[in-house]
C-alpha positions in Angstrom: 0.0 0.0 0.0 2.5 2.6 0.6 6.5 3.0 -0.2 8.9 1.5 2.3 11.6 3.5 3.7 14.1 2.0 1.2 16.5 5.2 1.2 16.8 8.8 2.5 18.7 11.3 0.7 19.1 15.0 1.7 17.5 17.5 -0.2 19.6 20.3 -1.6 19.5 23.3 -2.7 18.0 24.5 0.7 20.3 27.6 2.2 20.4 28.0 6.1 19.3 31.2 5.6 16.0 30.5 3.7 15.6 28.0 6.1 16.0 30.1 9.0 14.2 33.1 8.1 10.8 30.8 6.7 11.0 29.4 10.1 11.3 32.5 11.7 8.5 34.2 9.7 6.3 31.3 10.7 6.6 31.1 14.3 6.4 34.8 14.9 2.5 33.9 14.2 0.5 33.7 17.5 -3.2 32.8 16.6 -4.7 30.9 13.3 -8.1 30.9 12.2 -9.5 27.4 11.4 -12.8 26.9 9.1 -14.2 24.5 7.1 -12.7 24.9 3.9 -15.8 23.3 1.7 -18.4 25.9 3.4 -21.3 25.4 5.5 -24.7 24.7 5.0 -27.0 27.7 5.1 -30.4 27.6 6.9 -28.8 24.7 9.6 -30.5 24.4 12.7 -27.4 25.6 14.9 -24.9 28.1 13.9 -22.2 27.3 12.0 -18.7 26.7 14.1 -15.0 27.7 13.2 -12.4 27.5 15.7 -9.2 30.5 17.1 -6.1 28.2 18.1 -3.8 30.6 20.2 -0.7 31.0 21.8 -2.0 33.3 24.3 -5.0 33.4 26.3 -7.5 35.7 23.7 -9.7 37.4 27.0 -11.8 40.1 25.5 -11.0 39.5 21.4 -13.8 39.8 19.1 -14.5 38.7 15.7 -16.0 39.7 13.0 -17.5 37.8 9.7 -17.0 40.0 6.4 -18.6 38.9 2.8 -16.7 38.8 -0.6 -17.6 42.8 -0.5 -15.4 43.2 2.9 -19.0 44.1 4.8 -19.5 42.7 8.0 -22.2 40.4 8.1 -21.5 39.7 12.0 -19.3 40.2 14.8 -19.2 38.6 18.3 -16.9 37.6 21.0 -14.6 35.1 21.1 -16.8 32.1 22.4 -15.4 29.8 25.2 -12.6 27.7 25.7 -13.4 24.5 24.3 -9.7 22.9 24.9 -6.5 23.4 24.5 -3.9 21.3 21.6 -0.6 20.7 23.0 2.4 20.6 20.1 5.3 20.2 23.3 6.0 20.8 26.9 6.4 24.4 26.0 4.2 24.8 23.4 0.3 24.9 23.4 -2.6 26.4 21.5 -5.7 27.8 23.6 -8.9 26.8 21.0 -11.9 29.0 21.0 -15.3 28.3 19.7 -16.2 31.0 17.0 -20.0 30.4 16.3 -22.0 32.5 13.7 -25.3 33.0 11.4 -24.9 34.8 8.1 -26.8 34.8 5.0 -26.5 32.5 2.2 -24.7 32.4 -0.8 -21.8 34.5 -0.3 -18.0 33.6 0.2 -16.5 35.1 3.8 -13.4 35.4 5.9 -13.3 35.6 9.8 -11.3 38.4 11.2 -9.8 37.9 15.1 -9.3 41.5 17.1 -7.8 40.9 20.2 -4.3 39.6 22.0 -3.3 38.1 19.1 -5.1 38.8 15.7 -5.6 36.3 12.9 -7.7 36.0 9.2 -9.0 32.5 7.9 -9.2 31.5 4.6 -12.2 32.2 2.7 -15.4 30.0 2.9 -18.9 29.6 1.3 -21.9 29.6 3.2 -24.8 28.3 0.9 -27.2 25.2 0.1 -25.6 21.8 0.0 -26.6 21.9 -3.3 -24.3 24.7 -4.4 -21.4 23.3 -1.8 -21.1 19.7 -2.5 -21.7 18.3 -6.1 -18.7 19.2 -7.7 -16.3 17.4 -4.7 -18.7 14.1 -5.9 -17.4 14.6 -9.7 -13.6 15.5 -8.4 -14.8 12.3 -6.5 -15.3 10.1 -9.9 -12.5 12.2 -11.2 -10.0 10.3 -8.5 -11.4 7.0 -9.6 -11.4 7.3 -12.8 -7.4 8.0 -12.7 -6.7 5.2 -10.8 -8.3 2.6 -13.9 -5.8 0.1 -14.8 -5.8 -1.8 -18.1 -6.5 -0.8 -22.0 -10.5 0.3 -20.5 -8.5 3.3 -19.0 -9.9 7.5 -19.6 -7.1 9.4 -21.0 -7.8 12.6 -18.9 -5.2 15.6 -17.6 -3.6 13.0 -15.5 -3.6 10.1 -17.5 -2.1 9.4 -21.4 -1.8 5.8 -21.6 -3.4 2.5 -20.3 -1.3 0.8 -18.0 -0.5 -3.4 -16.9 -1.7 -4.4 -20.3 0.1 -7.5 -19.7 -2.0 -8.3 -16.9 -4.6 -10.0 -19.2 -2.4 -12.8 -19.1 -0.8 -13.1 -16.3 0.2 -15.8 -14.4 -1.0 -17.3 -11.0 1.5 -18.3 -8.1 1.7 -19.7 -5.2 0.9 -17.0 -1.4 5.0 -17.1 -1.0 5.8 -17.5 2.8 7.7 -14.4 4.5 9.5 -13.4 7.3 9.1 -11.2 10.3 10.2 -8.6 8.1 8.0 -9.6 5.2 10.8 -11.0 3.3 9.8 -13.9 0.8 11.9 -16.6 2.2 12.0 -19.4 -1.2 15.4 -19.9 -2.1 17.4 -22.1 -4.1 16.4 -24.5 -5.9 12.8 -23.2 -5.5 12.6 -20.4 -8.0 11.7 -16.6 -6.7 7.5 -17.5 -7.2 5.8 -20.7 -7.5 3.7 -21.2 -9.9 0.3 -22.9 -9.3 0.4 -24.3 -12.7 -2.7 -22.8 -14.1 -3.8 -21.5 -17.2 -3.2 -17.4 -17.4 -5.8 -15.4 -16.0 -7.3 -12.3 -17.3 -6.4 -10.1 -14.5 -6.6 -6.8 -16.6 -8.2 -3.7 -15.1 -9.4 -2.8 -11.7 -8.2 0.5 -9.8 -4.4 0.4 -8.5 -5.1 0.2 -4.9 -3.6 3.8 -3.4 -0.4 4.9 -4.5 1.5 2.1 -5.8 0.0 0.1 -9.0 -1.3 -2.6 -6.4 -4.4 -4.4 -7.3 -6.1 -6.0 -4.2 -9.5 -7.9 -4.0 -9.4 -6.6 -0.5 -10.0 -3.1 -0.7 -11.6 -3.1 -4.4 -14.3 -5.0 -3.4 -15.1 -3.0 0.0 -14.9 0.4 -2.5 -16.9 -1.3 -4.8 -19.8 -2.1 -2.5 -19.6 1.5 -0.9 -20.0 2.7 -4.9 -23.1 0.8 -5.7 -25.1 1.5 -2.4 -24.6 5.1 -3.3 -25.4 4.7 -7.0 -28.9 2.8 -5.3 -29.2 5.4 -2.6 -28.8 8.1 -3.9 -29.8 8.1 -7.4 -29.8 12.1 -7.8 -26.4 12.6 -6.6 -24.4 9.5 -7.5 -26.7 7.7 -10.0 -28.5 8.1 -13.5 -30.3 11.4 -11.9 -27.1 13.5 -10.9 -26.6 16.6 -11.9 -24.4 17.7 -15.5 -21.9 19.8 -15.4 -22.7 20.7 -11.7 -20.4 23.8 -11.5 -17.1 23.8 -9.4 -17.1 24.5 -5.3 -17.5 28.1 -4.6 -14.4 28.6 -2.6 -12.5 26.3 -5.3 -10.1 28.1 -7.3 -10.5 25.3 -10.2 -11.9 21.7 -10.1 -12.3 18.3 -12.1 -15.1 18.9 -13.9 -13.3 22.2 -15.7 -9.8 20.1 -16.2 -10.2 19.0 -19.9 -10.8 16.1 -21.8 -11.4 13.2 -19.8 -12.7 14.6 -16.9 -16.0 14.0 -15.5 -19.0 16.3 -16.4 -21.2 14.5 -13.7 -21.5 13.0 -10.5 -22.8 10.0 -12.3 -21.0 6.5 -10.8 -22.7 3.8 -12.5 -20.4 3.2 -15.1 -17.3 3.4 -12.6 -18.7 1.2 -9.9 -19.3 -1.6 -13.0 -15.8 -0.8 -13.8 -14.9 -2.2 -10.4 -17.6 -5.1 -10.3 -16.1 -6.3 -13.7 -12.6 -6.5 -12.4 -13.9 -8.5 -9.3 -16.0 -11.0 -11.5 -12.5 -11.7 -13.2 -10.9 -12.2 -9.9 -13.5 -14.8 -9.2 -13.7 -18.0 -11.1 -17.2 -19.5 -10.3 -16.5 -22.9 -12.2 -12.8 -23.8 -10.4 -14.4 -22.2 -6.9 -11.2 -20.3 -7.1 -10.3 -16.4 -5.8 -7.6 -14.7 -7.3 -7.0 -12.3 -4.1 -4.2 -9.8 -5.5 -2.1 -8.8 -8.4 1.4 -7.7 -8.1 3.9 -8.2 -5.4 5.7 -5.0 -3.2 7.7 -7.8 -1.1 11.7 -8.3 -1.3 13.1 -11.3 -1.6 15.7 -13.1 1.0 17.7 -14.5 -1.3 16.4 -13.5 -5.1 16.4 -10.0 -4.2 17.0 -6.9 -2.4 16.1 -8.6 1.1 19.3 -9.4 2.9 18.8 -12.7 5.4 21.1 -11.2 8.0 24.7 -12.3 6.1 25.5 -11.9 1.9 23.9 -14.9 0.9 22.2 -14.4 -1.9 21.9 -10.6 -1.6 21.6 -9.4 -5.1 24.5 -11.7 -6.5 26.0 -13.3 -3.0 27.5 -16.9 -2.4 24.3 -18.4 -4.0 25.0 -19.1 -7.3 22.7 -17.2 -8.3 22.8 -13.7 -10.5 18.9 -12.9 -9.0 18.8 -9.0 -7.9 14.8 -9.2 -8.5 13.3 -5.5 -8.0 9.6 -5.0 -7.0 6.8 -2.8 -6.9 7.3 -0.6 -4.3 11.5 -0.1 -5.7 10.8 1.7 -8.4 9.2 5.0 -9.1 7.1 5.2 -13.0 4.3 6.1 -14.7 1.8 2.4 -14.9 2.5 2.7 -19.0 5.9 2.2 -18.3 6.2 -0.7 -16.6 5.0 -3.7 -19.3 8.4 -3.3 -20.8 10.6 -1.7 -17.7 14.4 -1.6 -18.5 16.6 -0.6 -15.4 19.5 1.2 -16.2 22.3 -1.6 -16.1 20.4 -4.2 -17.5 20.7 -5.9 -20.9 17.5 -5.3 -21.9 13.7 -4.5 -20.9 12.3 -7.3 -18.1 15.0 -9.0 -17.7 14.5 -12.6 -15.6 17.2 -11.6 -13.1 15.8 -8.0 -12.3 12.7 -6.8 -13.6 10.8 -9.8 -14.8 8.0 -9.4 -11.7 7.7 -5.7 -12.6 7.0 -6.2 -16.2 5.2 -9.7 -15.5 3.3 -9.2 -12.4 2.4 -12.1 -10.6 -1.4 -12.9 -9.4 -2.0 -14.3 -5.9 -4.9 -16.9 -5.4 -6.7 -18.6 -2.3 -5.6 -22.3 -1.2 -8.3 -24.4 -1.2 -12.3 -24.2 -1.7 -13.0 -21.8 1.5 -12.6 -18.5 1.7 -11.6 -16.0 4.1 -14.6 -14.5 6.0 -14.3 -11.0 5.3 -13.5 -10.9 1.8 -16.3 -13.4 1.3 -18.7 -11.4 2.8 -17.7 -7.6 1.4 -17.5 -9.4 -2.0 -20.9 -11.1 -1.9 -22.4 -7.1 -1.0 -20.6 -6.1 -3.8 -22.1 -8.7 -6.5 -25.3 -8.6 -4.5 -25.7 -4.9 -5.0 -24.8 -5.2 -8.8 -27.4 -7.1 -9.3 -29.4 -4.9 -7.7 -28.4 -1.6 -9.9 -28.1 -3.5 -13.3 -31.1 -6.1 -13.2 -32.9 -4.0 -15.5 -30.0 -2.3 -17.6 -27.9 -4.9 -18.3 -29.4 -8.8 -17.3 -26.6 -10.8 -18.0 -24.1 -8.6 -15.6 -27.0 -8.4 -12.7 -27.4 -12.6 -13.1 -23.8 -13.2 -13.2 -23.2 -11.3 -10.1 -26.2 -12.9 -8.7 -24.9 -16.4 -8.6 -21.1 -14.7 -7.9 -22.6 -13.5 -4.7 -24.5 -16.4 -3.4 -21.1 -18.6 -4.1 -18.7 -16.7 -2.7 -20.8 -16.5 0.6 -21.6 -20.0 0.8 -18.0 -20.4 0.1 -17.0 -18.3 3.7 -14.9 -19.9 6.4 -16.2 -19.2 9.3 -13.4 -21.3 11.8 -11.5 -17.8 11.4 -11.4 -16.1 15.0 -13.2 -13.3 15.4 -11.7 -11.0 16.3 -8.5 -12.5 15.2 -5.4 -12.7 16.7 -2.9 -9.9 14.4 0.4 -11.6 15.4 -0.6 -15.5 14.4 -0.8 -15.4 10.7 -1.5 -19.2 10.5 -5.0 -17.7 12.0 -4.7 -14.1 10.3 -8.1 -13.4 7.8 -6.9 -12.9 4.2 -6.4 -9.8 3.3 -3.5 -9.0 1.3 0.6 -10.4 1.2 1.9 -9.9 3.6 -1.0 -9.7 5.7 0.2 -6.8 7.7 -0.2 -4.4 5.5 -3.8 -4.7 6.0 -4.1 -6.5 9.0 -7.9 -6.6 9.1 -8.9 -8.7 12.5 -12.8 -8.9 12.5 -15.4 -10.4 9.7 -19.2 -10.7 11.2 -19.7 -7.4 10.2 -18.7 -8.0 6.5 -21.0 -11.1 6.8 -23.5 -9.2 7.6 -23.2 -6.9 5.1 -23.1 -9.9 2.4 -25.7 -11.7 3.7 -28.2 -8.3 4.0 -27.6 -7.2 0.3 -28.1 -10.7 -0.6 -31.6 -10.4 1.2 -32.8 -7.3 -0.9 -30.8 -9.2 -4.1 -33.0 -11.6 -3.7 -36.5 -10.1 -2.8 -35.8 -8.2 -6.2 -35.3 -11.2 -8.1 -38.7 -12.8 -6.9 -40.2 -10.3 -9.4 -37.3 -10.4 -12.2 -38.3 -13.2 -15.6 -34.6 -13.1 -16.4 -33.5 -14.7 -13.1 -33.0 -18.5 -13.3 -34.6 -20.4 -10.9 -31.4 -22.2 -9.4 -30.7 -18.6 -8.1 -33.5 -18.4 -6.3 -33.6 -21.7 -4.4 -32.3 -19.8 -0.7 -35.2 -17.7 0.7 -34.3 -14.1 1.2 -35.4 -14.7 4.8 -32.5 -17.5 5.4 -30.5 -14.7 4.4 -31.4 -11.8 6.9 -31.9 -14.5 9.7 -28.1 -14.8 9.0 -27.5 -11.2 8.4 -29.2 -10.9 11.6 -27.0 -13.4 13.7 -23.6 -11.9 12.3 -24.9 -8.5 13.5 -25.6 -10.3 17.1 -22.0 -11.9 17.1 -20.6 -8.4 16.2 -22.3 -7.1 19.4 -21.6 -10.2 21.4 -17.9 -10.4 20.3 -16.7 -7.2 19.2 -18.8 -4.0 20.6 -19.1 -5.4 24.0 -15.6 -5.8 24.1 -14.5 -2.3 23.4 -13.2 -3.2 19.8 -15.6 -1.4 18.0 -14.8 0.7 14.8 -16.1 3.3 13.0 -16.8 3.1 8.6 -13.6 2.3 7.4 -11.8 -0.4 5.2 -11.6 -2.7 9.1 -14.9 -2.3 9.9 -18.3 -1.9 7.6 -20.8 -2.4 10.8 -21.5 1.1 10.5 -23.2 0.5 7.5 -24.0 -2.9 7.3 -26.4 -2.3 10.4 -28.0 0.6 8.4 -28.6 -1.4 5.7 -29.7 -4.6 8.4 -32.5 -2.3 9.9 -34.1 -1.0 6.4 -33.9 -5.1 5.5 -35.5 -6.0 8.7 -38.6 -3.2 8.5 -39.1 -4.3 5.1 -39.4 -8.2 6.3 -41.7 -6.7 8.6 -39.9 -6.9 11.7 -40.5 -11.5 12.1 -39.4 -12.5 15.5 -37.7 -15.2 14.2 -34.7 -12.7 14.1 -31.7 -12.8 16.1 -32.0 -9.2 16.7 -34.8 -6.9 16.0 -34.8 -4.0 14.1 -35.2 -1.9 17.5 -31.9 -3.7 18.8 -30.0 -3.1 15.4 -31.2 0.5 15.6 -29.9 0.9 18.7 -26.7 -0.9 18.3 -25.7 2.0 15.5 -26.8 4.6 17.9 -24.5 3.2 20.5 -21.5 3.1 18.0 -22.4 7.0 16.8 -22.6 8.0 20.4 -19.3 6.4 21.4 -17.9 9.1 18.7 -20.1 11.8 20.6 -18.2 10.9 23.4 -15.0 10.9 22.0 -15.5 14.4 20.5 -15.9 15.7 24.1 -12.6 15.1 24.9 -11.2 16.6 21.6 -10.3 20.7 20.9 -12.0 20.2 17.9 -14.8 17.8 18.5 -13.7 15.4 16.3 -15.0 11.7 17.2 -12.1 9.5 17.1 -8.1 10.3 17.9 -5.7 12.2 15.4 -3.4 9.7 15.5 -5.1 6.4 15.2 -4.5 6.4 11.4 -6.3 6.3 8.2 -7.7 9.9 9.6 -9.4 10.8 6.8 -11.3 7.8 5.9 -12.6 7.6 9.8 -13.9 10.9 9.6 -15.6 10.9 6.6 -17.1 7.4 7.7 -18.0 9.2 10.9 -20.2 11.5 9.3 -21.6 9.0 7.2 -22.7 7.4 10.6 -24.1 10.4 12.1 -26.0 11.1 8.9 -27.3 7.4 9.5 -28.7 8.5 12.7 -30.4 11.6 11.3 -32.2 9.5 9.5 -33.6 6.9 12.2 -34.0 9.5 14.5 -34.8 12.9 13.1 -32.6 14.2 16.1 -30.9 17.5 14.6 -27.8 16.6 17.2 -26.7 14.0 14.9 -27.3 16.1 12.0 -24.8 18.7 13.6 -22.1 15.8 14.4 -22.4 14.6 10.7 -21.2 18.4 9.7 -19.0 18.8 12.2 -17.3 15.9 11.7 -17.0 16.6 7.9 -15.7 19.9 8.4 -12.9 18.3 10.7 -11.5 16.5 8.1 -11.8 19.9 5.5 -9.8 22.0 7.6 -11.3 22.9 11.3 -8.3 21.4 12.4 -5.1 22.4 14.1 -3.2 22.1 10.9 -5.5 23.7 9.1 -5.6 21.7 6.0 -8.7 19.5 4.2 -7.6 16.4 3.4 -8.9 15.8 0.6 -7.1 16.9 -2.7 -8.6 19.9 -4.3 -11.5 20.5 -1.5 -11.0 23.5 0.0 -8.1 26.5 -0.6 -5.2 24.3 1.6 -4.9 20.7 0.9 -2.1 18.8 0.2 0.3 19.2 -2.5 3.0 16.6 -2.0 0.6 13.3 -2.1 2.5 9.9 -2.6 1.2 9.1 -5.9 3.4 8.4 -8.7 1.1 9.5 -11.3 0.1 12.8 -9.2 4.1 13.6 -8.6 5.4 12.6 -11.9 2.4 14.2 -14.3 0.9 16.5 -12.1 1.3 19.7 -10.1 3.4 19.4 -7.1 1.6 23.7 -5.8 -1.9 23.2 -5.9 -4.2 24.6 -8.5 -2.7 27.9 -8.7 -0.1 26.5 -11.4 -2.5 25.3 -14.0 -1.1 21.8 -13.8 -3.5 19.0 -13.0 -3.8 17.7 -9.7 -5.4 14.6 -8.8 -8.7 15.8 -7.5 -10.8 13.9 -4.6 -8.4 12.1 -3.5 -8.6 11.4 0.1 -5.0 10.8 2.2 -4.2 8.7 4.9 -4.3 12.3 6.8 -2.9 13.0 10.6 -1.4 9.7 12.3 1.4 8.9 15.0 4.4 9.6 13.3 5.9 10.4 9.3 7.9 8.2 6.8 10.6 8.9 4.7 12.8 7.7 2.0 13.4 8.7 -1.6 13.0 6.7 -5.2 14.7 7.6 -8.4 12.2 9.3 -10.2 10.5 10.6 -7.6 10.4 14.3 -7.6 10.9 15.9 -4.7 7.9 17.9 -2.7 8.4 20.1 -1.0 11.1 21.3 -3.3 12.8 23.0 -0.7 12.2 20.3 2.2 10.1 22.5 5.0 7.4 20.8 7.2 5.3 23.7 6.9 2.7 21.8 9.2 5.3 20.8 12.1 4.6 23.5 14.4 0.3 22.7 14.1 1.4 18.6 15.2 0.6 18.0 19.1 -2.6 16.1 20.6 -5.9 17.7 22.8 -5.0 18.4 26.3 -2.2 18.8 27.9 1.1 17.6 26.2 1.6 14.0 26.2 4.4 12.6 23.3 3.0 9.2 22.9 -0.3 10.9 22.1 0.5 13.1 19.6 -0.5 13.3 16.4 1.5 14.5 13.4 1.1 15.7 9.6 3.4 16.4 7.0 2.6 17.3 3.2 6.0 15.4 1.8 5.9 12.8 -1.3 8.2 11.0 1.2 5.6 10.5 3.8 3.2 8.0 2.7 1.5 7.2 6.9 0.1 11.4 5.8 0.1 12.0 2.4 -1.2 8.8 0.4 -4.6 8.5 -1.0 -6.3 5.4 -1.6 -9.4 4.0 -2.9 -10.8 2.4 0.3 -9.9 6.2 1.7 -11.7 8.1 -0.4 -14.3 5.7 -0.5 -16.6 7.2 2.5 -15.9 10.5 0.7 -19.0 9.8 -1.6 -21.9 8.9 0.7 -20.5 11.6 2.6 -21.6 14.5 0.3 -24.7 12.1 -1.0 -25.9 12.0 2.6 -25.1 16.0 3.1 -27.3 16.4 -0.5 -29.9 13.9 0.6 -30.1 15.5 4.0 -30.7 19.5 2.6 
């Protein structure tokens, strides 16, 4: 998922004395004003909330709210102290609550007068209609870029498919690895094993973040979160959205203005069947066989660039061997590039001793019949919801994911623990190789998931001529009894445990019990249930007030720790979850969370910085994405150079990476963490709890996007539209 800290070179180029004086220039600022970037929603029912962060206590300041015309549209005092963020023993900001009401549709800054003065950036006050459909189309613009194969859309980013050798690529053997991840075959047994199978068709997909990783595991969790919000929401992600919405109002450019290629709606159909075709590949119904990944990022002990503690076989040791493979995550290209890769040094393009694996990338598959839990269940959601979008558009598709989703879930082992145990792999879920680099550890909630879509698949096809009746031989009520008992388990064995989650790639309960409750009212509530739909409305409840909880103990309210990781994902799955709530409740609280929470993550933070590419006037520029750093801009928007809109980072976590490619170009050019000074954690200074950002193409834990990240993104902004 991310580049390794191979190397680390110093930057030059970088005088003392331009170091010195932009470190001087920024610490001599005492306060900062922190908004949400996006906007805010006009006609809320509370006020809309920015937050001061100040180095000195701001008794008696003021502030004042001016338009686009520099008129005052209103002025107050500095609201109370809601906490303070702690960047070192000697170092803390005092936050303030700035709340405010002004009219709609206009653009504003906030001006502080007081002990020390500050200026946000600009914002947008208006409908959610005005704020939020163009983020859905930069959104689809993201996606769109990170197509693999010859079905790829040239746009400002992209000029050439990529992996076109992937359509016959060959299947191998899950190598076994080290402690450190190190592929430990060596001599005799060649680098890979092949499983001795025909080539596959492994062509398409979307590269999984970064890196031109292709993984079953976080495609087919994306792809489920795309087709509930093409079915949800209809008029903001389906056939209904809008054309040519119109860019943010704050945005200085956007996707939808970027040229040809890009998106001129907020229309994910044909993307999310992208995704589903890529998965129905993956699968092979006949064999009962699950190709789980394509390409490998892991070194090799004794074939390549691992080194098993002496020189044996490190890149041309004592074994006999000339191996020096390379892989993935050691080289640095554009994804056209790499079906005929040549290394400087080689004799030639792919050659079998160093780049064979990057020009013929290897696909992974399942051992044996079963599969692991939580892929089967996020992968029978996803072909259960295709069938649901595309029964009447396109049969054959809907029909084929039909019986793909019914075998796959039948298919699930369920002797897996739950919750697993991270550091005994021989009982680790299947996620990716090496397992730790998505160590997923809990799978009722994906079964739920699977088994409720399943349930509506199903109660849909009742109706449908073109269905077969072998697909319709299991009830849709044997499904949601099961949906219904993975939901209890989940309670039982995760919740009351404390190891609950909130939306993210780990955990889908806080959707899969949304989408349990609708099944159940629409079965009519049987009490043949394992849970009711009372008990599975409650059970989200508890889950979204856990978050309320957390935000009380947070200087900016957000629900969940800075530094847990994967920041931006968790927010935007918070307000997902909140939005949720709205809806079963009608409780305007949870309305106010779900925009709160959003704004936390689009720059009412202390860093001051949306983390999403292209939303909002500071985002950032440095992302570790090869396409984004070697086609695109490396300073924003302002540039005219394309940027990789919508993407979502990994955000604010506990600590920053480093290390340097060839061909990677350097961002920030001249090396400055211009965020350092803004890193700390809520209360008083504690190092093990704080939290830490930094915009450098170096620092993948911050600065790389993914699709599982960006995939709450979407039914964020549906769920603000749907709620206006």
């Amino acid at each position: 998922m991310a580049l390794f800290n191979r190397c680390i070179r110093v930057v030059s180029g970088l005088t003392l004395f331009a170091l010195l004086s932009f470190t001087q220039a920024a610490l001599s600022q005492k306060a900062f004003v922190r908004v949400n970037q996006i906007g805010y929603e006009a006609n809320s029912s509370t006020p809309s909330r920015a937050y001061l962060m100040s180095k000195v206590a701001e008794t008696g300041a003021t502030f004042t709210v001016m338009n686009e015309a520099g008129k005052a549209a209103y002025s107050g005092k500095v609201g109370s102290l809601v906490g303070t963020w702690s960047h070192s023993d000697t170092v803390a900001y005092q936050v303030y609550a700035l709340d405010f009401s002004v009219p709609a549709k206009h653009t504003y800054t906030i001006a502080v007068s007081g002990p020390a003065a500050a200026t946000s950036p600009k914002f947008a006050v208006d409908k959610a209609s005005v704020l939020y459909p163009g983020l859905l189309v930069n959104t689809l613009f993201f996606y769109q870029t990170q197509r693999d194969g010859g079905d790829y859309i040239p746009n400002a980013l992209r000029s050439a498919p990529g992996h076109l050798k992937d359509k016959q690529a060959t299947v191998y053997q899950t190598p076994p690895v080290d402690d450190n991840d190190w592929i430990t075959y060596e001599p005799p047994t060649p680098p890979l094993v092949s499983e001795n199978l025909p080539p596959m068709d492994a062509e398409g997909g979307w590269w999984d973040a970064g890196d031109y990783m292709k993984y079953v595991e976080t495609v087919s969790y994306t792809d489920a979160l795309m087709e509930i919000g093409v079915r949800d929401f209809p008029k903001q992600m389906g056939a209904a959205a809008p054309k040519e919405p119109g860019a943010p109002p704050v945005a200085l450019s956007y996707a939808g203005t970027s040229g040809t290629g890009s998106p001129k709606s907020s229309d994910f159909t044909g993307e999310a069947r992208f995704g589903t075709r890529w998965l129905l590949k993956m699968w092979d119904g006949q064999a009962q066989r699950l190709a789980y990944q394509v390409d490998n990022s892991q070194d090799w002990d004794y074939y390549g660039e691992g080194d098993p503690g002496s020189s044996a076989g490190y890149c041309g040791g004592t074994y006999s061997t000339p191996y020096c493979l390379i892989t993935e995550y050691d080289i640095w290209t554009l994804p056209q590039v790499q079906d005929n890769y040549d290394q400087a040094g080689d004799p030639g393009p792919c050659d079998q001793y160093t780049t064979y694996y990057i020009c013929n990338r290897p696909v992974f598959s399942n051992a044996g019949t079963k599969i692991s839990p939580n892929l089967a269940g996020r992968l029978a959601a996803s072909f259960a919801t295709c069938y649901q979008i595309h029964a009447v558009d396109d049969s054959a598709l809907a029909n084929r994911c039909l019986k793909a989703a019914e075998q796959v879930f039948s298919l699930a082992d369920l002797s897996y623990p739950d919750p697993g145990d991270y550091g005994v792999c021989p009982t680790c879920l299947l996620t990716i190789m090496p397992y730790d680099g998505y160590p997923e550890s809990v799978w009722d909630d994906d079964m739920e998931l699977g088994a409720t879509e399943l349930y509506f698949a199903l109660k849909q096809a009742k109706s449908d001529p073109n269905v077969s009746s072998d697909l319709l031989a299991t009830a849709p009520l044997a499904y949601l009894k099961l949906a219904t008992q993975f939901a209890s388990n989940y309670v039982t064995k995760i919740y009351k445990n404390g190891e609950s989650d909130t939306l993210n790639l780990y955990d889908v309960s806080g959707l899969a019990h949304y989408e349990l409750y609708k099944a159940i009212v629409q079965q009519g509530d049987p009490a043949s249930l394992a849970m009711s739909a009372a008990q599975v409305k409650a059970q989200l409840l508890n889950q979204v007030n856990d978050a309320v909880t957390n935000s009380k103990t947070d200087a900016f309210g957000f629900g969940v720790n800075w530094r847990n990781g994967d920041t931006t994902s968790h927010g935007a799955g918070l307000s997902v979850m909140a939005s949720e709530a709205y809806a079963l409740t009608g409780s305007p609280s949870y309305d106010k969370f779900s925009r709160e929470w959003m704004g936390n993550i689009m720059g009412a933070n202390s860093w001051g910085v949306s983390f999403i590419v292209g939303d909002g006037t500071t985002f950032p520029n440095c992302i570790q994405h090869q396409v984004a750093n070697i086609a695109g801009s490396l300073e924003g928007t302002s540039g005219g150079t394309p940027i990789l809109w919508g993407a979502a980072v990994e955000g604010p976590t506990s600590s920053a990476t480093s290390g340097l490619l060839d061909g990677m170009n350097v961002c920030p050019a001249n090396g400055v963490n211009v965020y350092r000074k803004f890193n700390g954690n809520s209360g008083a200074y504690n190092k093990a709890s704080k939290a830490v950002f930094k915009d450098d193409v170096q620092s993948y834990s911050t600065t790389e996007p993914g699709i599982d990240l960006t995939s709450t993104s979407f039914l964020m902004w549906s769920w603000r539209l749907a709620n206006q």
